[in-house]
Structure formats: structure tokens, C-alpha cells
C-alpha positions in Angstrom: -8.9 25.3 12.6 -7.0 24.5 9.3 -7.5 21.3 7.2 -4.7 19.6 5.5 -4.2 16.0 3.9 -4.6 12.9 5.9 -1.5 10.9 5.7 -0.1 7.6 7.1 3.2 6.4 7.6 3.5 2.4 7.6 6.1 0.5 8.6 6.1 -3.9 8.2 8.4 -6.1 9.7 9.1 -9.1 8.9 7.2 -10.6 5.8 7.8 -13.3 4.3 8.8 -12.7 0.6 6.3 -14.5 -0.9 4.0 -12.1 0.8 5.9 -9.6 -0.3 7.1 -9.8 -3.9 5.1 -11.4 -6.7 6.3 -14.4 -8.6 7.7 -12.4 -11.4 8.1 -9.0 -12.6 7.3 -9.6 -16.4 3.7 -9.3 -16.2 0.6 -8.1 -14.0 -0.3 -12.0 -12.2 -3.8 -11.3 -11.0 -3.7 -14.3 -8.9 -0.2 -13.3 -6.8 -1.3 -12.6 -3.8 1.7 -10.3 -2.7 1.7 -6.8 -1.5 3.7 -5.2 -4.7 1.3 -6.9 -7.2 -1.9 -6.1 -5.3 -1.4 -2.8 -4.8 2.1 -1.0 -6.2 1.8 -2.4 -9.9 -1.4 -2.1 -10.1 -1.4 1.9 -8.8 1.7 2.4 -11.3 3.3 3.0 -7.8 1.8 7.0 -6.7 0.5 7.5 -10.3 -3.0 6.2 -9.5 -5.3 7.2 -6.7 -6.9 4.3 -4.9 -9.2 4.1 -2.1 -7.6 3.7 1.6 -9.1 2.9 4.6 -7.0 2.7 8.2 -10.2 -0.1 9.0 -11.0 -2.8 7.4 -13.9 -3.5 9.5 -15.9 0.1 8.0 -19.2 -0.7 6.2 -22.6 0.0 6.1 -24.0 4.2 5.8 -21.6 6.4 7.2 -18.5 4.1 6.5 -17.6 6.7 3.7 -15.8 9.1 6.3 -13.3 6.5 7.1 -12.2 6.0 3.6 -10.1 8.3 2.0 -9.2 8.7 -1.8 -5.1 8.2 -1.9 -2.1 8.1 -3.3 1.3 6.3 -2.3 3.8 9.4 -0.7 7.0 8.2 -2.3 8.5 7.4 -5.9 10.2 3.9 -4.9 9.4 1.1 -2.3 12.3 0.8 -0.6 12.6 -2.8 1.4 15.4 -4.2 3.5 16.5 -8.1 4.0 16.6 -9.0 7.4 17.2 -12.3 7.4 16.6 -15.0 3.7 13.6 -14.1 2.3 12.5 -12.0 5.1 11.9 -8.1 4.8 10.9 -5.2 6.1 9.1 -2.6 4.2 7.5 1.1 4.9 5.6 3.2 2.9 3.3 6.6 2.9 0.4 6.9 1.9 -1.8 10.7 1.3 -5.1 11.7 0.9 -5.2 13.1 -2.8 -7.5 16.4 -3.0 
């Protein structure tokens, strides 16, 4: 058997932009709670590794298995508008070795 990276394709529909976008673009807002700001600006997009995991309910001893050290798959987030301030999004993320 041959290992390889992990990888997960995500696709969100329909978020609200506010959930979506922060406020403004000028500068890091640490209190925008907004899926670019949290985690795309703050990984300088797949320049930084982060920590992933697929469950949010893993802790406690053994939890470290379903975490794995990543990095976002593409250069750009790429969103479309479906409908006023309503988007849909998709993104990759990989297990960085």
C-alpha cells in the first residue's frame, strides 16, 4: 500500500456575505468573524500551514490522528454571487509533509 497526502475538497453554498467577507480589506480585524479573515488572511492564503481537522468534535489522547498539518490547495479563492449578498465558495485544502 502506498501513502500519499490527505486532501479535501469543500464546497459552501449559500453564505451570507457577512459570513463570508470581512468588513474591510485594509487591515487584519481580529474581531470579523468571517471565513476570509479567520482563516485566508491570516494563512497569507496557501503560504502558511495550519492545523485541519474534518471533526470538530476530536479531543482528548488520540485526537492527534484526526488532525492534519495543512495548507490551502489553490492560489485564489474564487466565490460566485448567487443571489445579493449571497455566495457560494469552494476551496482545497492538503496535508503539507
Amino acid at each position: 500500500i502506498y501513502g500519499g497526502r490527505i486532501s479535501y475538497d469543500m464546497s459552501f453554498n449559500y453564505l451570507q456575505a457577512v459570513d463570508l467577507m470581512p468588513n474591510e480589506y485594509v487591515s487584519i480585524q481580529d474581531t470579523d468573524d468571517a471565513v476570509i479573515e479567520d482563516i485566508w488572511n491570516k494563512t497569507n492564503g496557501n503560504h502558511l500551514p495550519f492545523i485541519f481537522s474534518i471533526d470538530n468534535t476530536s479531543v482528548g489522547s488520540g485526537s492527534e490522528s484526526e488532525h492534519i498539518f495543512a495548507r490551502f490547495g489553490q492560489n485564489s479563492l474564487d466565490m460566485t454571487q448567487v443571489a445579493p449578498d449571497v455566495f457560494n465558495i469552494s476551496m482545497r485544502i492538503e496535508e503539507e509533509f
